[in-house]
MARKE-710278 format. One line per field, with one value per residue (C-alpha): residue in one letter; residue number from 1; x, y, z. Coordinates in Angstrom, 2 decimals, decimal comma. Layout:
! residues N
code = (A;...)
pos = (NUM;...)
x = (X;...)
y = (Y;...)
z = (Z;...)
! end
This chain:
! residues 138
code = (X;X;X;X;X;X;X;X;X;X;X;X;X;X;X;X;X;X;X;X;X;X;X;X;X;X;X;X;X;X;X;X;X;X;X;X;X;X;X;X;X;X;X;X;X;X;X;X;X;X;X;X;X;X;X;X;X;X;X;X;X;X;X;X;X;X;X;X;X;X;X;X;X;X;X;X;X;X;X;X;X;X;X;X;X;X;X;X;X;X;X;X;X;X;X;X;X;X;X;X;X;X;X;X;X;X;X;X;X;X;X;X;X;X;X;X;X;X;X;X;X;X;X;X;X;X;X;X;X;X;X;X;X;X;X;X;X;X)
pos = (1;2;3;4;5;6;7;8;9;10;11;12;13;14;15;16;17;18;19;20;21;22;23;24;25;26;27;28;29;30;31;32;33;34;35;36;37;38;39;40;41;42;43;44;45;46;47;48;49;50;51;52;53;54;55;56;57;58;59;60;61;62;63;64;65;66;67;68;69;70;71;72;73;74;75;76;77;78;79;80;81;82;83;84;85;86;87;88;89;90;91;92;93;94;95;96;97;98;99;100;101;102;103;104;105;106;107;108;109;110;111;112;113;114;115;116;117;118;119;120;121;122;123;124;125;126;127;128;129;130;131;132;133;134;135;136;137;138)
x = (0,00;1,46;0,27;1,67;2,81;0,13;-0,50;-4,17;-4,14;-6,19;-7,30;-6,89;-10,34;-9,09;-12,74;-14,27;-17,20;-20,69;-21,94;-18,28;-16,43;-13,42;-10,70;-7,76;-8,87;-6,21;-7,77;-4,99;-4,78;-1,45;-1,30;-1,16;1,96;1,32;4,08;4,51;4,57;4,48;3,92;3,76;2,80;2,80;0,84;2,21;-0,10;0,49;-1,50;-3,60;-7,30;-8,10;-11,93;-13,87;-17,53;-20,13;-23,14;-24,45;-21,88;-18,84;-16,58;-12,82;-9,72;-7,68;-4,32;-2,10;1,05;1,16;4,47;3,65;6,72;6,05;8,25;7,35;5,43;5,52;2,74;3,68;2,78;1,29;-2,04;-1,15;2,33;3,94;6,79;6,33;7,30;4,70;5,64;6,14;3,54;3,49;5,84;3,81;6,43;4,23;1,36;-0,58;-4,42;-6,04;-9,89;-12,51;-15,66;-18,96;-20,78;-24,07;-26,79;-30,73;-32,18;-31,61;-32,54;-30,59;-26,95;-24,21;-21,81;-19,89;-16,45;-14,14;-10,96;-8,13;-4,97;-1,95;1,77;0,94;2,03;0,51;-3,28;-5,25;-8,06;-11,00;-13,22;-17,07;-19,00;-21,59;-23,63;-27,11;-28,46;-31,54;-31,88;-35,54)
y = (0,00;3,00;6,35;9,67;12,52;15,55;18,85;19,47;23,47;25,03;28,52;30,77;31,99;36,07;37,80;36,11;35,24;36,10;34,76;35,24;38,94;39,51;41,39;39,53;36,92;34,42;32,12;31,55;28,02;25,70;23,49;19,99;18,09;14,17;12,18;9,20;5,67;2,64;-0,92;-3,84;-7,60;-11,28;-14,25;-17,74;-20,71;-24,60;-26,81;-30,14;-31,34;-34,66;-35,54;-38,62;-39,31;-41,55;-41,11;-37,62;-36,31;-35,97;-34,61;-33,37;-32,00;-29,15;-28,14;-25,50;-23,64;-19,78;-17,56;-13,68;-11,09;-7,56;-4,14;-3,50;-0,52;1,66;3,99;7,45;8,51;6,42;7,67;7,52;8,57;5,50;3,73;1,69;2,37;0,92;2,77;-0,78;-3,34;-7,18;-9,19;-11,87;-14,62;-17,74;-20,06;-23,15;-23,59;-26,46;-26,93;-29,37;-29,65;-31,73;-30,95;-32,83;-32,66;-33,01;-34,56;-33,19;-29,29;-28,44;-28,86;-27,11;-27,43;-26,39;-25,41;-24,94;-23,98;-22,44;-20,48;-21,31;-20,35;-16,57;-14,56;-11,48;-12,84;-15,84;-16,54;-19,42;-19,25;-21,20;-20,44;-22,39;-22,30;-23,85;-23,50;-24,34;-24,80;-24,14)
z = (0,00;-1,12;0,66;-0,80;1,05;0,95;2,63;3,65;3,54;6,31;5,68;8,93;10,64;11,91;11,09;14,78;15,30;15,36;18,18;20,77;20,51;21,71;21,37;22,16;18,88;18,04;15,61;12,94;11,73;10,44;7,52;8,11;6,57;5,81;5,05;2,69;3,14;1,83;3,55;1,68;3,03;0,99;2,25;0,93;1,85;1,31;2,61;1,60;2,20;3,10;1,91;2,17;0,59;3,29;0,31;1,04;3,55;2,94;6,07;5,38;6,94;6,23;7,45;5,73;6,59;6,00;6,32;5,90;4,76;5,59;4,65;8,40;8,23;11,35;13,03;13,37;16,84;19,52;21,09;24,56;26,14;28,29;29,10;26,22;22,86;20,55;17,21;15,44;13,92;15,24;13,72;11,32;10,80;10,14;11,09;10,40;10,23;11,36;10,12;8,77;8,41;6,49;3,43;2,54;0,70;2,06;-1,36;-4,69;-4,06;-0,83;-0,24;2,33;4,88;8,02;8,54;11,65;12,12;13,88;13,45;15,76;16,29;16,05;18,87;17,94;18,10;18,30;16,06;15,61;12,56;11,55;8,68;7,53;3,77;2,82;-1,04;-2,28;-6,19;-7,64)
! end
């Protein structure tokens, strides 16, 4: 993602106001200057599904690896002041997913499945994932 630097001009306000007067006004404004950046990130997945049919279910396994590259992009300020400095992203490294799930088929009109799964090895965040699809054909 590549963000280009920009300034957002900001006209100064010196005529007051009409509902507050007062004579001491100081209501002159600053440009804002917004620097560039660019961050870029790359996902590679392998991984292999294991599927078996029992007539009109058929369950399966998934398991894949996933190793992420980033250009480490970086935030610009942090929003609270501590003894902490917090200016870099989490570090991505890699993963593997571990999931299954069953499609089937109620007659010759309605199909779908459910899928589970869960990402390990990341020490940034931990995540769990179901989703679930039913289609009727008319």
């Amino acid at each position: 993602m590549d963000i280009d630097a920009f300034t957002e001009i900001v006209e100064s306000d010196t005529t007051g106001s009409a509902i507050w007067s007062t004579s001491n006004e100081t209501l002159t404004t600053a440009n804002v200057s917004v620097v560039g950046r660019s961050v870029q990130s790359k996902i590679t997945e392998a991984g292999i599904r294991i599927a078996g049919s029992m007539g009109r279910i058929a369950p399966y396994l998934d398991v894949s690896w996933n190793t992420e590259s980033t250009t480490k992009g970086s935030y610009t300020t942090e929003t609270t002041a501590d003894s902490n400095t917090e200016l870099a992203v989490s570090d991505a490294n890699s993963s593997w997913v571990l999931g299954g799930g069953i499609n089937f088929a109620l007659g010759s009109r309605m199909v779908g499945g459910i899928n589970l799964g869960t990402v390990n090895g990341r020490n940034d965040y931990n995540e769990s994932f179901a989703s679930g699809a039913l289609s009727i054909k008319f």
